[in-house]
Steps between C-alpha positions, in 0.01 A plus 500: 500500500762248724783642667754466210302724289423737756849582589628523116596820329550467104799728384378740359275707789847669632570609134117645498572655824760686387406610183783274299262276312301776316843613434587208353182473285540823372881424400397188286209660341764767378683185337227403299643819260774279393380158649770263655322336754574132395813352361371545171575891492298636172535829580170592373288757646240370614362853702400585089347197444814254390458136578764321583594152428305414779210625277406700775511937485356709814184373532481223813342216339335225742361200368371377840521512891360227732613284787693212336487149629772326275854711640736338756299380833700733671333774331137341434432429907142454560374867303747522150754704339391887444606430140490784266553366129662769279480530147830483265845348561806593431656124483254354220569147538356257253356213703365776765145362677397839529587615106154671460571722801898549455508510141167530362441814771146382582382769784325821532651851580452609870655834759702453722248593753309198352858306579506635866089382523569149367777476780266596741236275372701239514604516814174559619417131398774361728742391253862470692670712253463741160734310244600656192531328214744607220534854630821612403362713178235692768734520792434900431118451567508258780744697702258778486207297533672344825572835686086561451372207572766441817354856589176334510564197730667230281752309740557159358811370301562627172652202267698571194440214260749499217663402238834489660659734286505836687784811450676542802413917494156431460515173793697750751186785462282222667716433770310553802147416291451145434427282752526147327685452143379240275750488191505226222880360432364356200836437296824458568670467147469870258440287223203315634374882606552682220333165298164495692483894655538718208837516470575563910836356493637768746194290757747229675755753642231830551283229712824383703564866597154561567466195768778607675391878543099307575658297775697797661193687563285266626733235549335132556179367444347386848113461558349589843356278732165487293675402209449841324822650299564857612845560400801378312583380163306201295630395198322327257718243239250318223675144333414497171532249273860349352685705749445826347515707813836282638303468845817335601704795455236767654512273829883504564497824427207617763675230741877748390392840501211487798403330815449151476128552668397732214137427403477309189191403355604234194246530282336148292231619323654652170204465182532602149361834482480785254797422213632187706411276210712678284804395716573099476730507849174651697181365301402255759452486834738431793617115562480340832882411478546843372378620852645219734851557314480892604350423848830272536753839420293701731584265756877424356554929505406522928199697460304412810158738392367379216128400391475237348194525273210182540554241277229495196606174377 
């Protein structure tokens, strides 16, 4: 372990300390009665064995856990992302890479202690972080499994990887939690979000809110002196084809509403997946121009951290 990671302390020990983030777990389990945990707000009850439109009731669903080589360097090091891989998503988006996870709800049941051990276990292989992917829908579970396995020794960052599209009451319980937030700002236009996410045309402005709250807990996005990502807020913008995400207009208004050094990772490597076909504006692949033209308006907005993805052409 080097010096950075030795003096580091993730968020969420003083709320284990203190008792607050069992507390918290056991408040959002209680939700689950009339679940409203993502902007979607069904309502159902999941505690009886509801699904929501997530597809997911209260059984925690995993489809995997290992350390992932293929996140943000920053987060990858030399050892991998602690990436847990939940089943079910609340989003449903029809070019999604990861459709037989998120929509198809490949996975097994597990415990929570089995949560809390895969934490552990994962930390116990080095990885630099535990990153949680789509999580929103078990945010009930992972609290709880947190406050065990944190009882146990865990004491590396805890990454949120999302969507984008968070409620602010549900965003404000894990103040003091996450470590590292890794949102999606996927569109920009309710149309275009309600066309290709199942109707989410409320996405554009709930993700806007969302960044802002992100950003004023854990503020900007600076790695250590190893390179490794500890704290701050990473967001995540994919170009897809014919301008369907209006990159341009998610740029200026990161560059607006946040610093200008926010971390932004502009994303090339949009496929056809899932229903893509079905869609003529997003049934091919990415252009070269495509990706030099929204390069140019990261530039033209002032952002001064963005990655720039490798060029496949």
């Amino acid at each position: 372990m080097n010096r950075a990671e030795a003096s580091f302390e993730p968020a969420y020990l003083a709320l284990h300390r203190s008792g607050e983030l069992r507390r918290r777990g056991e408040e959002l389990m209680s939700m689950l009665a009339s679940c409203q945990l993502c902007p979607r707000s069904c309502g159902v009850s999941r505690l009886e064995g509801e699904k929501g439109f997530c597809q997911a009731d209260a059984r925690l669903k995993i489809a995997s856990y290992h350390p992932h080589f293929g996140e943000e360097a920053a987060l990858v090091g030399r050892r991998g992302s602690g990436t847990i891989f939940f089943a079910n998503c609340g989003l449903r988006c029809v070019f999604c890479i990861n459709w037989n996870i998120s929509i198809g709800g490949e996975g097994k049941c597990h415990t929570i202690e089995d949560l809390a051990g895969m934490m552990i276990s994962l930390q116990e292989m080095g990885c630099h972080n535990i990153n949680l992917v789509t999580p929103t829908h078990y945010l009930p579970h992972i609290i709880l499994a947190l406050d065990m396995a944190t009882e146990e020794g865990l004491n590396i960052p805890l990454v949120y990887n999302t969507c984008g599209a968070e409620r602010l009451e549900i965003l404000k319980m894990l103040d003091g939690v996450i470590d590292i937030y890794l949102p999606d700002f996927k569109y920009f236009s309710s149309e275009m979000a309600a066309k290709y996410s199942s109707g989410a045309s409320w996405y554009p402005e709930v993700t806007k809110q969302a960044l802002i709250e992100m950003n004023r807990q854990v503020g900007v996005a600076r790695a250590g002196s190893d390179g490794i990502m500890r704290r701050g807020l990473m967001i995540r913008h994919l170009v897809m084809p014919n301008n369907v995400s209006h990159t341009k207009e998610v740029l200026e208004w990161i560059a607006e509403n946040l610093p200008k050094d926010t971390y932004v990772n502009l994303m090339s490597q949009y496929q056809p997946f899932y229903k893509a076909f079905e869609y003529p504006d997003i049934a091919r692949r990415l252009s070269r121009e495509e990706y030099s033209q929204a390069k140019r308006w990261a530039k033209e907005a002032g952002l001064t951290n963005v990655e720039f993805q490798g060029d496949r052409w």
